[in-house]
C-alpha positions, 0 to 999 in steps of 0.5 A, spaced: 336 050 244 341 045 249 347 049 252 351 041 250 357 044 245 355 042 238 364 040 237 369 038 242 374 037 238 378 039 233 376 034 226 369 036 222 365 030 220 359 030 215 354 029 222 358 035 225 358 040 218 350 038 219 349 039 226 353 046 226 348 048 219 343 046 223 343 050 230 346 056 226 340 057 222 334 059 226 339 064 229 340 067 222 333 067 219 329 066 226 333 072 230 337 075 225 332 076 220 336 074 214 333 072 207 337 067 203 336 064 197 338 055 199 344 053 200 349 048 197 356 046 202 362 044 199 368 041 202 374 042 197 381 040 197 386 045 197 389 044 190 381 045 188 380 052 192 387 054 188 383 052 181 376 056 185 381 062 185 384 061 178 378 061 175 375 068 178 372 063 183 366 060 179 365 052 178 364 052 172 369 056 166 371 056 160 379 055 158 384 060 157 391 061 158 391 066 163 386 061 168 393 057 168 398 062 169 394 064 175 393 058 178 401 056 177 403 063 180 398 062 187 399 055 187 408 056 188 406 061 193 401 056 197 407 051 196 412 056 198 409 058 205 408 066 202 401 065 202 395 062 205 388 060 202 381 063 203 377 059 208 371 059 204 369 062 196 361 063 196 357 064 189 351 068 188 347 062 184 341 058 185 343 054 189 348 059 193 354 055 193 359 056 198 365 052 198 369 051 204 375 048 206 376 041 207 384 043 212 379 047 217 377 045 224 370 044 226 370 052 228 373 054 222 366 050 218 362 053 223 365 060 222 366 060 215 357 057 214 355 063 218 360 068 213 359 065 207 353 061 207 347 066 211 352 073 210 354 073 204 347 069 201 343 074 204 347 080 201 346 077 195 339 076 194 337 083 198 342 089 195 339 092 190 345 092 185 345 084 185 338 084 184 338 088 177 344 087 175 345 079 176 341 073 174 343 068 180 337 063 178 341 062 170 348 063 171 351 056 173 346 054 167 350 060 162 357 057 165 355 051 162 352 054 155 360 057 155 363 053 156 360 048 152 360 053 146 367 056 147 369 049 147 366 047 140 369 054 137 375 052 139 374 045 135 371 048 129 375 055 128 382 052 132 384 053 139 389 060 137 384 064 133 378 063 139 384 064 144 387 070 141 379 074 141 378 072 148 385 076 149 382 081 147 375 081 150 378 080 157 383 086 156 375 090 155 371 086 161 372 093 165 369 097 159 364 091 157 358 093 162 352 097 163 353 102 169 347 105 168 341 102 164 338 095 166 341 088 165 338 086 158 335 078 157 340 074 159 340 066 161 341 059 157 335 059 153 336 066 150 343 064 148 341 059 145 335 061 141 340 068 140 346 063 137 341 060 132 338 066 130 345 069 128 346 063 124 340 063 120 341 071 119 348 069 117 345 064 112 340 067 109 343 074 108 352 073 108 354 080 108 349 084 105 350 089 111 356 091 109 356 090 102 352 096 101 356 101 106 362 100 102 365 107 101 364 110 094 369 113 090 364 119 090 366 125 094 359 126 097 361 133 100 362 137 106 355 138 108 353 131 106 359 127 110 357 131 116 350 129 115 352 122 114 356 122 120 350 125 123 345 119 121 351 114 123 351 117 130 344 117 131 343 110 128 348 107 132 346 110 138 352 113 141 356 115 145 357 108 147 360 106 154 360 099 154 365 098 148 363 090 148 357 090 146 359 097 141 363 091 138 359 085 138 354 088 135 357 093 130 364 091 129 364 089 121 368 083 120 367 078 126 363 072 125 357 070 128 361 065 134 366 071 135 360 076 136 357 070 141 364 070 145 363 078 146 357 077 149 359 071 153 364 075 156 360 081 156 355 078 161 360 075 166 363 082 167 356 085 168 356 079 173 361 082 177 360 089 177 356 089 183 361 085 187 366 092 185 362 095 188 359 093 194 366 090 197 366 094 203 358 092 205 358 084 202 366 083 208 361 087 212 355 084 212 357 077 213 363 078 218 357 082 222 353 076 221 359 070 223 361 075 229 353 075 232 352 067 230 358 064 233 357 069 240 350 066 240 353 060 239 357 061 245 353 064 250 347 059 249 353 053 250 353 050 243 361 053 242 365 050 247 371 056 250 376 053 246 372 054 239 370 061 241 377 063 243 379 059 236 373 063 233 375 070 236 384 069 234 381 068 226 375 074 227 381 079 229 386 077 224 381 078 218 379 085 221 387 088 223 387 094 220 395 096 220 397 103 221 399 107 215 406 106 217 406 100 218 410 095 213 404 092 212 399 098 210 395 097 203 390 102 204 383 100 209 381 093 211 375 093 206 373 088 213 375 092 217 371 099 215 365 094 213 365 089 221 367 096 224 360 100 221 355 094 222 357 095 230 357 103 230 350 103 226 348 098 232 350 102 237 348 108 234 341 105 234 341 102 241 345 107 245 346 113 241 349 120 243 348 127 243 352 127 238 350 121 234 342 124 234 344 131 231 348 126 225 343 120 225 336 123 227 332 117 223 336 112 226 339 114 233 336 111 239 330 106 234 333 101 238 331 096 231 338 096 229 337 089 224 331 092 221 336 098 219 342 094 218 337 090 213 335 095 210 342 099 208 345 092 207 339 092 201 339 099 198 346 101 198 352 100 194 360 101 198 360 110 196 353 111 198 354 107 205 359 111 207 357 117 206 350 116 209 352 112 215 360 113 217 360 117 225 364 122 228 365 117 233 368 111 228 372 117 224 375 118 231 376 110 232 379 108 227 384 115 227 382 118 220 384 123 216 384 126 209 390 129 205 391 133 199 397 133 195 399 136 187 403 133 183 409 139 183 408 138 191 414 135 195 410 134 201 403 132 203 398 137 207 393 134 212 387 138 210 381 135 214 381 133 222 376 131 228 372 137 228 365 139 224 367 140 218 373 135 218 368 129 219 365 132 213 371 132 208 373 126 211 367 122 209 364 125 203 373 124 201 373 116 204 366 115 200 369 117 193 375 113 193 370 108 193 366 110 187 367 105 182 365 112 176 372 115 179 377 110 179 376 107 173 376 110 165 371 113 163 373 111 155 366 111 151 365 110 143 364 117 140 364 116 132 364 110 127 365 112 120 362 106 117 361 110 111 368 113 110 374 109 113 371 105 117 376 108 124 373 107 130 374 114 135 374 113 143 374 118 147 377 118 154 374 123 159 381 125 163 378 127 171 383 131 175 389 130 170 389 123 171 391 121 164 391 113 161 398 110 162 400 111 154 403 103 155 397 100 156 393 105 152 396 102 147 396 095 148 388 095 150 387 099 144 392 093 139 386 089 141 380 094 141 383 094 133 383 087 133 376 086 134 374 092 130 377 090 124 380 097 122 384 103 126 381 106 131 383 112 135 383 114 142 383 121 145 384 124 151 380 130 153 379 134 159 372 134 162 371 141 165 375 144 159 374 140 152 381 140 152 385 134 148 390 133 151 393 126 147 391 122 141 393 114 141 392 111 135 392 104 133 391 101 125 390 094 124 394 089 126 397 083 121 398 078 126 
């Protein structure tokens, strides 16, 4: 490796971009260890990254008002001044694509290659979650096929009727996923092949399911509704928690290319399930990954001093974590607690403590800190990784503590400092505010009484008293309603006492 500086000064060329991939990537793959699926550099315009952030920084993307509305609102805040741009998005695909933007200097395109194009490449193929729940090879191939296929909808059924379900199924992305069994097949070919089996069914056997659960006007009594309820739990496999696909496969009144809808949906949201919960980790990994590339870049010369001081003014400014009390607090820098573990977790391995060796026995004094950073960027998820590997030290550094308040309190109680048990609090309280389980609704399908009025019971596990907002419960379940084709009903029930705390109900709605 020469010590000439790839770049002198500030302008990129194709030549440059080249030369830059070039030199980064034995460092990556030879010295780092990565392992990354090819890549795909794009140079795009600003307009194009604010399309990128419209459309949940996928290429491709079917139409939909909200996309619109959220490329007008950050492109007036671009405009305005209010709001900068990424300096890069990159895509968990085959080939990864990473989009970089075309007003970076040559050191920024350096920066943003190593963080995206090996860091965030690398995370994508090895963690687990990605692995098991998302298919890189096939979903610019199913982007495609959605696109396409909401296209021809909106042009056989009319733009309002696919606009109106798409509402509804975004308003259910959050609760659309499998949290806990494996991703079920997907890709291009099983879609297609899905598409035309449903319509031959459609065909051969137009609303024989149906007309045969219609309601008789006979009382079946007591014991024999109980037992049919019964059967009809057992057939539909509930409790369900993943209402989309409950819907696109139960709901009585929608039509095959709404069912198809529902499953496109579906699987988007279930392609960025892990991306939820790994934030801490993926900001991580690619930050520590820049951050040992552009340093090697600099003391082999390859980085002149001006692009590294370029280099290092951008690296701080990502990783500034304001104090609490700062104006601009909005809780932990996700890059700044991932950056900030990568480095401890080197340390650790290299020049480890007394204290360090009684917290981290299998890890402390190895001296292989890639092999173990390798293997946690691998195996955990953002909850079990802080609370596997935040130290004492870092909790000391980075000044943290836990407070505990209730509701009826006029004040917040500091219950957790720097002491032995302190850091344990501290770390097991960080670790479950990343706990994707806690933070978001535990809303499940407990009844569907296909045999009586058809209404749709959910039921709500309320954790803490930490009840739904009754304006949004409504609304999401207007569209839940919408989708099922006859009322549904909402209970909030406590989950240590069995306690139903509210009901929200919903019946059809006519427009």
């Amino acid at each position: 490796m020469g010590s000439r500086p790839l770049f002198t000064g500030a302008e990129w060329s194709y030549d440059a971009i080249a030369r830059a991939y070039e030199t980064i990537e034995p460092i990556a793959l030879g010295e780092l260890g990565l392992k990354i699926y090819p890549n795909q550099i794009e140079i795009i315009t600003a307009e194009q990254m604010l399309d990128a952030y419209a459309s949940i920084g996928l290429p491709l993307m079917y139409n939909h008002w909200s996309f619109g509305k959220q490329f007008a609102y950050n492109e007036l805040l671009y405009r305005k001044g209010a709001r900068g741009l990424a300096y890069e998005i990159v895509i968990n695909a085959i080939p990864c694509v990473s989009y970089i933007m075309e007003d970076n200097s040559m050191a920024m395109q350096t920066l943003v290659m190593a963080h995206a194009a090996f860091g965030h490449n690398h995370f994508f193929r090895n963690n687990h979650l990605f692995r098991q729940w998302t298919d890189a090879e096939a979903i610019l191939d199913y982007l495609e096929f959605a696109k396409s296929y909401i296209a021809r909808c909106e042009e056989r059924y009319g733009s309002r009727a696919v606009e109106r379900l798409l509402d509804a199924s975004h308003a259910l992305m959050d609760h659309g996923v499998n949290r806990y069994h494996r991703r079920r097949r997907s890709g291009i070919r099983w879609a297609e092949e899905r598409e035309h089996a449903r319509r031959r069914y459609e065909e051969e056997s137009y609303n024989d399911l149906w007309q045969r659960t219609v309601p008789q006007a006979e009382d079946p009594g007591p014991g024999k509704a109980g037992r049919r309820a019964h059967e009809e739990r057992r057939h539909l496999d509930l409790p369900e928690e993943n209402l989309l696909y409950f819907l696109e496969k139960n709901a009585p009144k929608l039509e095959a290319w709404q069912r198809e809808i529902l499953r496109i949906v579906r699987q988007l949201a279930q392609y960025f399930y892990p991306q939820k919960q790994t934030k801490v980790m993926n900001e991580g990994c690619a930050t520590y990954v820049h951050y040992r590339i552009m340093n090697r870049l600099h003391e082999t010369g390859r980085l002149s001093d001006g692009g590294f001081m370029e280099f290092l003014h951008s690296h701080t400014a990502v990783i500034f974590q304001p104090d609490f009390d700062d104006p601009r607090y909005s809780g932990i820098n996700p890059y700044t607690l991932g950056f900030e573990m990568m480095r401890d977790i080197q340390r650790i391995c290299e020049e480890p403590t007394d204290e360090d060796r009684a917290w981290f026995p299998d890890i402390a004094g190895k001296g292989d800190a890639m092999g173990t950073l390798r293997d946690a960027w691998a195996e955990y998820r953002d909850e079990s990784f802080v609370l596997q590997f935040l130290s004492p030290a870092l909790i000391r550094k980075l000044r943290l503590f836990a407070l505990s308040s209730d509701e009826d309190d006029s004040h917040y109680l500091v219950n957790s400092i720097h002491n032995e048990r302190g850091y344990q609090k501290i770390r097991k309280t960080l670790a479950r505010s990343y706990d994707i389980a806690l933070q978001e609704p535990d809303i499940q399908v407990v009844e569907a009484n296909l045999s009586g009025d058809r209404t749709l019971v959910l039921q709500h596990q309320v954790y803490d008293g930490r009840r739904l907002q009754e304006e949004d419960a409504a609304m999401v379940l207007r569209h839940v309603a919408r989708l099922w084709g006859y009322p549904v009903t909402l209970l909030e029930v406590d989950a240590a006492t069995g306690a139903t705390w509210r009901r929200h109900h919903s019946s059809y709605p006519d427009d």
